[in-house]
TILUM-757113 format. One line per 10 residues: their letters; for each residue x, y, z of C-alpha. Coordinates in steps of 0.001 Angstrom, whole numbers, plus 500000, padded with zeros to 6 digits. Layout:
a	X:Y:Z | ...
//
This chain:
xxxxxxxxxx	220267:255406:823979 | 218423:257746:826306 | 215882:259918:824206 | 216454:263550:823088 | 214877:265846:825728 | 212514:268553:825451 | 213965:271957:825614 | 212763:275377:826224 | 214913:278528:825870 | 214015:282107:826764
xxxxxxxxxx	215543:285183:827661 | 215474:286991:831404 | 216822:290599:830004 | 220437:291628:828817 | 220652:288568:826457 | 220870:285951:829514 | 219333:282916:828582 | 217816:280163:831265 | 216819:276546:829542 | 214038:274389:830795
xxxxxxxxxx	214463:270768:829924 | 212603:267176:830298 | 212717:263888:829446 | 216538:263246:829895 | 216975:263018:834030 | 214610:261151:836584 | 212419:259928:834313 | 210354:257303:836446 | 209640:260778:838713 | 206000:262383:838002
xxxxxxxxxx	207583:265304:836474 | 211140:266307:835868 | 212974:269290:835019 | 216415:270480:834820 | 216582:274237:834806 | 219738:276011:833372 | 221753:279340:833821 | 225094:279448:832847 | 226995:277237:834438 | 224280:276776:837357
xxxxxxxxxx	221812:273828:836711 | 219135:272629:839126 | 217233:269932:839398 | 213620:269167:839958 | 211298:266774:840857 | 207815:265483:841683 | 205981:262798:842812 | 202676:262175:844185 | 200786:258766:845713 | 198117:258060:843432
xxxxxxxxxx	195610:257753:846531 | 195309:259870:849684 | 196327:257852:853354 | 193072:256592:854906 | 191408:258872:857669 | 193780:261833:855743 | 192178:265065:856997 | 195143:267616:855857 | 197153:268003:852766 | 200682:266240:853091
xxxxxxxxxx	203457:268997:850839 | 206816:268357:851559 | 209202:270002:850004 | 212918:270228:850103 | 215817:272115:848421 | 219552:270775:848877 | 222595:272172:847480 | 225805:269234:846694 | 228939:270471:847702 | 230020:268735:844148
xxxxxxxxxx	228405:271330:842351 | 230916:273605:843494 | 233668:270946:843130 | 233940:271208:846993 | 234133:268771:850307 | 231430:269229:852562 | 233274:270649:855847 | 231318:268268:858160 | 232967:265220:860119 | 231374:263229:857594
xxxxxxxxxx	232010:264631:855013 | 228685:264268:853254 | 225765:266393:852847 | 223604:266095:856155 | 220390:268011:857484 | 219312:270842:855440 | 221243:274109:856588 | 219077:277229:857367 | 219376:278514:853784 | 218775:275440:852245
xxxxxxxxxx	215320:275615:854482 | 215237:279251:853776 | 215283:278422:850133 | 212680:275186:850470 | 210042:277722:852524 | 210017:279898:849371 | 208747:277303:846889 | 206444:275357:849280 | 204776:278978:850579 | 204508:279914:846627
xxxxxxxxxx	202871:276433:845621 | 200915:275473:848610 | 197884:277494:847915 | 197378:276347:843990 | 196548:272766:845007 | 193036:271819:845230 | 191359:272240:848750 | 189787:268593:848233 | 193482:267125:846871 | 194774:265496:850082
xxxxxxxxxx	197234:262967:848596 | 201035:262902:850097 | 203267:265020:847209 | 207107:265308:847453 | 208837:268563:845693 | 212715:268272:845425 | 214889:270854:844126 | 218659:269957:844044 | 221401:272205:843156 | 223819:269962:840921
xxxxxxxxxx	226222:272098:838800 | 226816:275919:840425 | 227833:279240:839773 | 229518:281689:841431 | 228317:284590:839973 | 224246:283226:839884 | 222174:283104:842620 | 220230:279506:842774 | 217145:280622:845175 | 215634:282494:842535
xxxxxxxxxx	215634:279651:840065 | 214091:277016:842414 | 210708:277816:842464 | 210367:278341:838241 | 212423:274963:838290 | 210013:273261:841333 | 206666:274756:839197 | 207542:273485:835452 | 208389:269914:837083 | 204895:270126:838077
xxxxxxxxxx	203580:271380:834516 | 205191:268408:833098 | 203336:266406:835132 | 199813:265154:835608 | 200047:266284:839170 | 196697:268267:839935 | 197951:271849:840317 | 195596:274490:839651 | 198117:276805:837899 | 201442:277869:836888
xxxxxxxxxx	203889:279511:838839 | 207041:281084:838584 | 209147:283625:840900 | 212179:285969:840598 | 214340:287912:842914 | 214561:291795:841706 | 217426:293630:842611 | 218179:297302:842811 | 221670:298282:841084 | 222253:302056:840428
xxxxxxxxxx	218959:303150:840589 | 217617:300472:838172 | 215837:297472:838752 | 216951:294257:837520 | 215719:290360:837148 | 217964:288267:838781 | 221104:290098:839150 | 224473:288390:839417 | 225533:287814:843108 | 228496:290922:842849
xxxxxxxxxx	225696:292928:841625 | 223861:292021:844902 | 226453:293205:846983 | 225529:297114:845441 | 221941:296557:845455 | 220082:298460:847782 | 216822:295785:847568 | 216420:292336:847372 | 213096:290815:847095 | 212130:287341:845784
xxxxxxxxxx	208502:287426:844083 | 206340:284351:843003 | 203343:285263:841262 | 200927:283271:838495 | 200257:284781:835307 | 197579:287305:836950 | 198220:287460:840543 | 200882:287954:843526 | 201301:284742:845847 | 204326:285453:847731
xxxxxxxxxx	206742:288453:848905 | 209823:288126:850952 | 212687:289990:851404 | 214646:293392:852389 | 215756:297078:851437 | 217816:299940:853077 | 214312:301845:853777 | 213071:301751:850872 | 209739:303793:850139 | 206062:301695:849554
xxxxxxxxxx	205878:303088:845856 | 209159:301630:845178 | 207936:298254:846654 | 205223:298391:844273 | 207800:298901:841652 | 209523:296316:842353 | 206211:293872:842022 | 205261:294988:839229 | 209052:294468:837138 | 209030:291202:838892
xxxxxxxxxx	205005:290191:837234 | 206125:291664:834258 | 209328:288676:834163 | 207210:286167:835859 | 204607:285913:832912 | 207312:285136:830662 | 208901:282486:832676 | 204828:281055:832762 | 204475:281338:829187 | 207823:278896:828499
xxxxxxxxxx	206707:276816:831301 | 203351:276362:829175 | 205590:275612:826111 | 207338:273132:827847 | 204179:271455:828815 | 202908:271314:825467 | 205824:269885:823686 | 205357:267122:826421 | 202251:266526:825373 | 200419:266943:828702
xxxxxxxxxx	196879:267541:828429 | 195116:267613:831690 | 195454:266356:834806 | 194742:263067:836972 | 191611:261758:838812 | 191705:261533:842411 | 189516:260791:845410 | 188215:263348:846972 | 187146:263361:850230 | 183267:261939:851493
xxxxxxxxxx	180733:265049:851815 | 177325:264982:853555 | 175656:268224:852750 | 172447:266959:854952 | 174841:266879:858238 | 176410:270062:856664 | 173072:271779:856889 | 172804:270300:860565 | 175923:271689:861854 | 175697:274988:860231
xxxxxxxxxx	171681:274866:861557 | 173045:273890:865105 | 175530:275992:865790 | 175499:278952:863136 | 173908:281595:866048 | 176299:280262:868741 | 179497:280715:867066 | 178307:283831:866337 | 177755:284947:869355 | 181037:283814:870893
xxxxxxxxxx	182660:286174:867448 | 181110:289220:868537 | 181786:288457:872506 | 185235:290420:871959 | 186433:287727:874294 | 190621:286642:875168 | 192124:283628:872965 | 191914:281200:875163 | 188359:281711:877120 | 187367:281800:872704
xxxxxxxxxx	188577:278982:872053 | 187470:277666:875235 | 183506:278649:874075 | 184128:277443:870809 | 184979:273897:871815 | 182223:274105:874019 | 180112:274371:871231 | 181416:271574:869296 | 181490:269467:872273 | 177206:270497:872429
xxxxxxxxxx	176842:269839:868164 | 178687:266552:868626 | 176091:265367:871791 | 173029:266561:869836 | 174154:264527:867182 | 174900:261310:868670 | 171133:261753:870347 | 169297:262126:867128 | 170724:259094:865959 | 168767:256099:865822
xxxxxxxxxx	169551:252157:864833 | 168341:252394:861490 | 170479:255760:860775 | 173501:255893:863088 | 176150:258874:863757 | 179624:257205:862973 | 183217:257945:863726 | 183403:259134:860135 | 180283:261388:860492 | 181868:262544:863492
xxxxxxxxxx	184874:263746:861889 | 182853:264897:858915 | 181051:267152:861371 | 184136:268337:863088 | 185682:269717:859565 | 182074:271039:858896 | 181755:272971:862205 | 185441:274257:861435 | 184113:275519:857833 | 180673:277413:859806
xxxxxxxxxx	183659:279148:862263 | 185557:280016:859310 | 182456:281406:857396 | 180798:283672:860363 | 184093:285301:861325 | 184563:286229:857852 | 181678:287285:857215 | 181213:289633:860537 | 184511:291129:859468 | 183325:291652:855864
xxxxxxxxxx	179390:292877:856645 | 180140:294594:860180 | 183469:295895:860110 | 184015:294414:863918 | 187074:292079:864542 | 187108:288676:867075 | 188317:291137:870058 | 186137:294408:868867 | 188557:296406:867523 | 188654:298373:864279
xxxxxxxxxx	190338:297129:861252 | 193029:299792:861303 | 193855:299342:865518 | 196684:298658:867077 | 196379:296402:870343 | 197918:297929:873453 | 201515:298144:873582 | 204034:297818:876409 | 208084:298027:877094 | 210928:297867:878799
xxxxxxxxxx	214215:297924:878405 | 217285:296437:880985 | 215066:294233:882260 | 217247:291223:882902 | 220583:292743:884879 | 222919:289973:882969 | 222902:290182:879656 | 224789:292971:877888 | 221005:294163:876447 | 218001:293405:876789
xxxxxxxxxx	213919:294387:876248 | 210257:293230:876931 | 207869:293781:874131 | 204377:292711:874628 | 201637:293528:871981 | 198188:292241:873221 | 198511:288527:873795 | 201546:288901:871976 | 204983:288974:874291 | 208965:288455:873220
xxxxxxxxxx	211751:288890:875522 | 214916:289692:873623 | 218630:289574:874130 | 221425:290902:873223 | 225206:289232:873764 | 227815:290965:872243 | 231103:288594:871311 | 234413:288778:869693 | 235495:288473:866216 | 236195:284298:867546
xxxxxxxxxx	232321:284117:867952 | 231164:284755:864029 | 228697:282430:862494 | 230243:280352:859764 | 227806:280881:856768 | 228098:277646:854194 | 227168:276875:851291 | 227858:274908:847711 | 229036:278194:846320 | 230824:279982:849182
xxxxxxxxxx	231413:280424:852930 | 231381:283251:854602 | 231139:284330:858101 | 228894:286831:859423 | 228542:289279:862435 | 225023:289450:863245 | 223365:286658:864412 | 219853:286719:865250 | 217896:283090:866542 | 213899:282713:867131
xxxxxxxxxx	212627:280242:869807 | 209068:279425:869704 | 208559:277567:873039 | 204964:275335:873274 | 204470:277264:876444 | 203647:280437:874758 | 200894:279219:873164 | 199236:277558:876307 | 200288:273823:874446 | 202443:270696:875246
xxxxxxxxxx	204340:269870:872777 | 208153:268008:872226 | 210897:270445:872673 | 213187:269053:869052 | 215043:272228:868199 | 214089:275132:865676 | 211372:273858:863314 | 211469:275475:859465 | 208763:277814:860768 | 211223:278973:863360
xxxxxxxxxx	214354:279245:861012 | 211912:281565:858686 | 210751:283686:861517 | 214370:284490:862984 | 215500:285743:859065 | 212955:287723:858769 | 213666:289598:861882 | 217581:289006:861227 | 217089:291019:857464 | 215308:293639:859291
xxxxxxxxxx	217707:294573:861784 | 220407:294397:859936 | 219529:296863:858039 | 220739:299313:860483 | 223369:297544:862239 | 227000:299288:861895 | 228656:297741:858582 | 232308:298423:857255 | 235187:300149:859029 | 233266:301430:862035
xxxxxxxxxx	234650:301246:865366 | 231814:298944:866741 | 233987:295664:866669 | 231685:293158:868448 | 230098:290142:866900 | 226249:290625:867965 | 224049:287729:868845 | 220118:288774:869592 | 217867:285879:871041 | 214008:286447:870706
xxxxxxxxxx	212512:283881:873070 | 208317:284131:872500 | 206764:283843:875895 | 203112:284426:874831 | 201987:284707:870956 | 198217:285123:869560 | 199494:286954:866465 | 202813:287648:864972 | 205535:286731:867095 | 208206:287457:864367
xxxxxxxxxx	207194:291432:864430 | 207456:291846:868318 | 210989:289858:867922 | 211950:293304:865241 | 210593:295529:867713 | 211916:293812:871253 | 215526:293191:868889 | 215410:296978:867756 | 214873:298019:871490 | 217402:296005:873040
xxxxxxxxxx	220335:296368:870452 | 220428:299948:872197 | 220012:298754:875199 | 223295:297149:874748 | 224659:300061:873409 | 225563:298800:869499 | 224867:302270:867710 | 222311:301732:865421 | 220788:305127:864287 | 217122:304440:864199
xxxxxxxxxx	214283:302116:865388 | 212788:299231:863601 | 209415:298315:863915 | 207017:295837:862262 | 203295:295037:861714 | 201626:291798:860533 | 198679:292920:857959 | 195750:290258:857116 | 193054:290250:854553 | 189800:288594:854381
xxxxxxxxxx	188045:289111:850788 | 184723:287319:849677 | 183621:288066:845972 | 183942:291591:845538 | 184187:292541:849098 | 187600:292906:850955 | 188949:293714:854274 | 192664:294664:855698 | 193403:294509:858997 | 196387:295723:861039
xxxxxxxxxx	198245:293838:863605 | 196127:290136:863023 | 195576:287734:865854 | 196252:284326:865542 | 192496:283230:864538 | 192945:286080:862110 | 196177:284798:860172 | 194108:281096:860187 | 191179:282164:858846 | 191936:284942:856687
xxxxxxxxxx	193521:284963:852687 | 196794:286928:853822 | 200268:287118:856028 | 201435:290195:855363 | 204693:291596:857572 | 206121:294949:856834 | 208848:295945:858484 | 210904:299651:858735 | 211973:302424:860111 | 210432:305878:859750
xxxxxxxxxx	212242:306651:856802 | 211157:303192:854675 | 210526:299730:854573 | 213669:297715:855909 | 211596:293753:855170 | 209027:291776:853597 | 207211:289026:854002 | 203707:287872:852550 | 202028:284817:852149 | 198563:284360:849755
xxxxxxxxxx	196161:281458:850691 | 194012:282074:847486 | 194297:282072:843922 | 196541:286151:844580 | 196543:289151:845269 | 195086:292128:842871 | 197912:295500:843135 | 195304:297690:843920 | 194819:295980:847420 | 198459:295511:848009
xxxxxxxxxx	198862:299306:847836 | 196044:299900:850244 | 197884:296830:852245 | 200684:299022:852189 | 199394:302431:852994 | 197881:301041:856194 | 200773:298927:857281 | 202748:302148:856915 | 200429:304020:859430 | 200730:300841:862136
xxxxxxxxxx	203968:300713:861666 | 204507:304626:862763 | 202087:304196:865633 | 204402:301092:866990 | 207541:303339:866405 | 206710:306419:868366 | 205851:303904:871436 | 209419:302327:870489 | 211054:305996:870916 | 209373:306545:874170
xxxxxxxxxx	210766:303260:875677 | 214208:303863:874490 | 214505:307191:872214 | 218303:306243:871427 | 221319:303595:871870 | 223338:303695:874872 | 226524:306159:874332 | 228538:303326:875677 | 228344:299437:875853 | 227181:298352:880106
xxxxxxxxxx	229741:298543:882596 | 229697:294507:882772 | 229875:294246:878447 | 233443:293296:877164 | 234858:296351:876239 | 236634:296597:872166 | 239025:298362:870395 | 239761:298973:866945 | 242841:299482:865605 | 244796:299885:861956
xxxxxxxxxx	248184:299233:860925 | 250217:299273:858237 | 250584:296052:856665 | 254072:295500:857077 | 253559:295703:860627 | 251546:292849:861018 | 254125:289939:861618 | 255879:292514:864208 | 252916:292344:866318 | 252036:288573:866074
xxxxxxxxxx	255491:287911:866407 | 257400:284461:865626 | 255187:281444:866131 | 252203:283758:867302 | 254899:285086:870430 | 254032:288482:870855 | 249913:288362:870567 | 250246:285339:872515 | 252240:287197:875258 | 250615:290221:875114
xxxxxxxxxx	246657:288559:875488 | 248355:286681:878336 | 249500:289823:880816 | 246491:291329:879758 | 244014:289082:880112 | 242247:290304:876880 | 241323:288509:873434 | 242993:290588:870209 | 242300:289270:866588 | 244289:290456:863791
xxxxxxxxxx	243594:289801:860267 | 244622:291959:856769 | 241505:293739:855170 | 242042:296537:852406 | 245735:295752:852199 | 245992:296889:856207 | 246091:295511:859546 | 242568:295436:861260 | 243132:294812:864921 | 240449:294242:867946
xxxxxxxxxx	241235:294333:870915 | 238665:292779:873592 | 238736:292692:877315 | 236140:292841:880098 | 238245:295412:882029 | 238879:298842:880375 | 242426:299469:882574 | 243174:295989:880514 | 242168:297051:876852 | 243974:299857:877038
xxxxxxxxxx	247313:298186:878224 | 247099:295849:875234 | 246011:299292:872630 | 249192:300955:874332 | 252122:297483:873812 | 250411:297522:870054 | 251085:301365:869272 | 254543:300441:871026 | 255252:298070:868052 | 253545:299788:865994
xxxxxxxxxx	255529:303248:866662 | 258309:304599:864392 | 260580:306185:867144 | 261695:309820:865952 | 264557:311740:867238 | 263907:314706:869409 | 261425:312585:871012 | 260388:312178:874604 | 259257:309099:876263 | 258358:307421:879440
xxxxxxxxxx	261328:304695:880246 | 261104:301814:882517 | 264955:300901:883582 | 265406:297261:882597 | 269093:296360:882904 | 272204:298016:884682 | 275827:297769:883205 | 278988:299840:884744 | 278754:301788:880999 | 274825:302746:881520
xxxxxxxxxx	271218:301545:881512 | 268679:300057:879168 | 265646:301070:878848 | 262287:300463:877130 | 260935:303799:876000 | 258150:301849:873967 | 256642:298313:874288 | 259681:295909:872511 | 262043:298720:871642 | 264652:299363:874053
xxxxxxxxxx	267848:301735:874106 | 271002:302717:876508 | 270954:305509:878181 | 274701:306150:878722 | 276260:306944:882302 | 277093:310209:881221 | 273675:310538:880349 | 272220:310260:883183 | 273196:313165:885029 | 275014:316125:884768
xxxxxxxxxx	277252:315269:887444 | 280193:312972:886309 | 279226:309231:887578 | 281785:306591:888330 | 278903:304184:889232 | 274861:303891:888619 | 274840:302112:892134 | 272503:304281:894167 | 271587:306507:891534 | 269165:304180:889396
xxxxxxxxxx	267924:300598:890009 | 265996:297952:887827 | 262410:298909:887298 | 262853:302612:887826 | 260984:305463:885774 | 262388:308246:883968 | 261661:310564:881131 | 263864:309704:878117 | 264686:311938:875644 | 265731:309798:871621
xxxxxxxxxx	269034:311680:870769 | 270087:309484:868168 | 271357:305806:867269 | 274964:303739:867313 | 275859:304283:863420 | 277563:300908:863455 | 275031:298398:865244 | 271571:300941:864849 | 271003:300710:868508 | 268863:303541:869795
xxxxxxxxxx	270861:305897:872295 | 268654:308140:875000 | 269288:310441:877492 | 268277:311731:880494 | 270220:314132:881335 | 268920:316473:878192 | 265534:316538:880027 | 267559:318105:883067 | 267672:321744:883215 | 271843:322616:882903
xxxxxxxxxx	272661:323768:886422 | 274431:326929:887101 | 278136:326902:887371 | 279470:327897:891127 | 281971:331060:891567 | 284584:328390:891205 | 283487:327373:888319 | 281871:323645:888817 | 278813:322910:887768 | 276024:322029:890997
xx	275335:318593:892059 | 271901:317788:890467
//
């Protein structure tokens, strides 16, 4: 009989309970938790080697979140029809834990550790993401995994004005933020997420109601552990230290590094002198040696990891003590800016943004309703309009490297820019039918690629002429801190984000903050720096927008001459199945002789119809056979007629596309007619006037001869030829 398990209950707000549990599933794991919400449960667990690899210089995380389709009592869609590769949320969702838990490991721990989070029952109305990290952290408090502390995270919503823990997915849909938090019981580790320009105070709002729900969430987690009866942590081997060829290294090459720092010299040509100087430390090393004492591989790569600690320490501390960056700017300054819009005569939009060493050229395809992205998940599918995909060739960073598809740093990137923009792409009934696709393809990066893919995106959306109302910029803020000394700096280079405590990306318009995303490499984050963080991102972010407005100060009016060309229509329901026809015969008909592409589908209990075509002349043909069908003929009126059919009685006509009608001989003229021959012929014109229908068979009966002015009766009384 499997023993009882350890529970935990607590309460999130508005009497919704979530349950921590161990000691029931995965036992023979490290740690194991099963973390309940309703009807959603997930699963997590960890495992660690007991000994690091030999020659391990780096520490080996993986982590990985999966959904089963049999949570939802659903059939993967694949060919398969098993779970495969993780889908971009799933790697979405695994990027959240692993940035949150990363940084609370020891730096000396270097021993291969597995996290895996799997969704196994699921609820519609509950969000898993924000569960997976509290779940991921108390499998790790259950364990004797070396962690440094607890963690937990939340996603704070925005409903009505109020904020709220974890809100139910509907309530999502009216929230007008969504930001996932992971903090530990004093700090912030991690921010990412979006708002419809939302203000910095109410960012800070949001923090703070997300700490306040985190601690409690900690303090169960520490329950959990206790009841467990976990006391401390495991032994392991740390790695060899020499602090005599420490002091060498640092003694060596302490004034040239800093040198190099202050030269305010390009990436490469610094990295360049840097390696330089390791190459010199390594040769004066191997000459001091002698037989009795001599310099070894593993002194060698001792002294490597040593020399990278001595660049590490002199940047920081030039930055803290002088207030001069790597390439001599201030801490507030912007790099120089530059771009263009149109630049590539092709594609329906695009735009150049380069940023110091920093360069993305964007573009924008716009597709029909056919081309949406098939969003899927355990819980739902859905299919989405915007699409927006990040490419990070090797090229752009001066490297060769394997070219194997978007990496999970690459899928992370192209959301963050995705939430961003779509902030103020057109939503709901608006006329703007297309399916959008923007490609950000980084030729060059030393710093933030995923901003200059917001601000080249922003840019080239109007290009293309897809009316969104404002600009959207974004910044990438760093922080170095040392004691009781800190530093922010705007718009970080590369060297920057490695050696400094902070990724912070802001991302808005001039009206609020649109995304999110930050990233702690120490123990957090006090508030008070994150509002400063804030303030100055706020500033950089303005200075980048005005530049934005001068390169393009609005969208196109229209889509390019060589974009398909759309147009949105509504019916009445009922009229649907009149213009599909039987068996698909009149859409199918009608996108043949036009040459266009028309979707139909029933939203808000009406006919949504878009209409897409490369030629305008072409569009229009297909708008004008729809309102045909569409059109309730009246009575009294008048209508341009295309003769279809002679008989000795008359001549049918089609006064609208699929409705046709006889216009009787005596119709036709005022003059009595024996015959039509000579008078009208097949594929004529006339004007048609509706004077009524057949009461018997409901057959619509025209005339011409009522559009004809009466002529004037001769002396003898006839009426004039007309």
């Amino acid at each position: 009989m499997l023993q009882q398990p350890l529970r935990k209950v607590f309460d999130i707000g508005d009497g919704r309970e979530v349950t921590i549990e161990t000691g029931r599933l995965a036992r023979q794991a490290d740690g194991s938790v099963t973390v309940t919400m309703g009807k959603s449960i997930l699963l997590a667990t960890v495992v660690a080697n007991k000994e690091p690899k030999e020659g391990q210089s780096f520490f080996p995380l993986t982590v990985d979140y999966q959904e089963k389709f049999a949570s939802a009592g659903r059939i993967p869609g694949s060919f398969f029809k098993r779970e495969g590769r993780l889908s971009d949320s799933e790697v979405l969702i695994s990027r959240l834990i692993d940035r949150a838990l990363r940084p609370l490991f020891p730096d000396d721990y270097l021993c291969e550790v597995q996290v895996l989070v799997t969704l196994i029952s699921s609820d519609p109305e509950i969000l898993p993401d924000a569960m997976a990290c509290l779940a991921a952290s108390a499998a790790l408090a259950v364990s004797d995994v070396p962690i440094k502390e607890i963690i937990s995270e939340v996603r704070v919503g925005r409903v009505n004005g109020q904020f709220k823990i974890n809100p139910t997915r509907s309530e999502m849909e009216e929230s007008d933020i969504d930001f996932i938090i992971a903090a530990t019981e004093k700090n912030l580790m991690m921010v990412e997420g979006e708002a419809q320009e939302c203000s910095e105070d109410d960012l800070v709002k949001a923090l703070s109601v997300a700490h306040d729900a985190i601690r409690i969430q900690i303090k169960a987690q520490e329950a959990l552990r206790d009841l467990k009866g976990v006391t401390g942590k495991r032994d392991y081997t740390k790695p060899a230290q020499d602090e005599t060829l420490r002091e060498k290294v640092y003694s060596f090459a302490k004034d040239k590094v800093y040198e190099v720092s202050k030269g305010k010299l390009a990436k490469h040509e610094r990295s360049d002198r840097f390696d330089a100087i390791q190459d010199e430390l390594l040769k004066s090393l191997e000459e001091a040696a002698t037989e009795e004492a001599p310099f070894t591989d593993a002194q060698k790569k001792m002294a490597k990891g040593y020399y990278h600690d001595l660049q590490y320490d002199v940047v920081r501390d030039m930055i803290l003590d002088e207030r001069v960056r790597l390439d001599g700017r201030a801490l507030t300054e912007i790099r120089p800016l530059d771009m263009e819009v149109d630049v590539l005569p092709s594609p329906h939009g695009s735009a150049l943004f380069t940023r110091g060493e920093t360069q993305s050229l964007t573009t924008v395809t716009l597709g029909t309703a056919l081309d949406e992205l098939l969003i899927e998940s355990a819980a739902k599918s859905d299919y989405t309009k915007f699409i927006l995909h990040y490419n990070f060739p090797p090229f752009s960073t001066g490297e060769v490297k394997p070219m194997r598809g978007p990496g999970r740093r690459e899928v992370g990137h192209g959301n963050l820019a995705m939430r961003s923009l779509k902030q103020m792409m057109p939503t709901g009934n608006d006329d703007f039918g297309y399916t959008v696709r923007v490609v950000s393809d980084i030729l060059e990066s030393n710093g933030s690629s995923s901003m200059a893919t917001v601000c080249a995106g922003s840019l080239a959306l109007m290009d293309a002429g897809v009316p969104v109302p404002k600009h959207v910029s974004g910044i990438a803020m760093g922080l170095i801190t040392k004691e009781d000394k800190f530093a922010i700096l705007s718009d970080i280079l590369g060297d920057e984000d490695h050696l400094g405590d902070m990724d912070f990306k802001v991302t808005g318009t001039r009206d609020g903050i649109c995304g999110v995303q930050m990233d702690i490499k120490v123990d957090g984050l006090p508030m008070e720096v994150m509002q400063q963080a804030l303030e100055q991102a706020k500033a950089g972010r303005m200075h980048i927008l005005d530049h934005m407005y001068q390169a393009m100060p609005e969208a196109r009016v229209e889509v390019k001459a060589h974009a398909p060309r759309v147009v949105k229509m509504f019916i009445e329901k009922e009229f649907i199945g009149a213009v599909i026809g039987p068996g698909g015969k009149v859409i199918q008909e009608m996108q043949r002789e036009t040459g266009t592409t028309i979707n139909i589908e029933e939203v808000n209990n009406r006919g949504e119809i878009s209409i897409f075509g490369v030629e305008k002349a072409a569009v229009e043909k297909a708008e004008n056979w729809i309102k045909g069908i569409v059109a309730v003929p009246v009575v009294g009126d008048v209508y341009d007629a295309v003769v279809k059919g002679i008989k000795e009685f008359g001549a049918f006509v089609e006064f609208l596309p699929g409705k046709q009608g006889l216009v009787h001989i005596s119709e036709i003229s005022w003059k009595r007619l024996e015959t039509l021959e000579g008078v009208v012929k097949e594929g004529d014109a006339m004007k048609v006037k509706l004077i009524g229908t057949d009461p018997k068979s409901g057959k619509f009966k025209l005339s011409r001869k009522a559009l004809i002015p009466r002529p004037e009766r001769k002396e003898g009384g006839a009426p004039e030829n007309n």
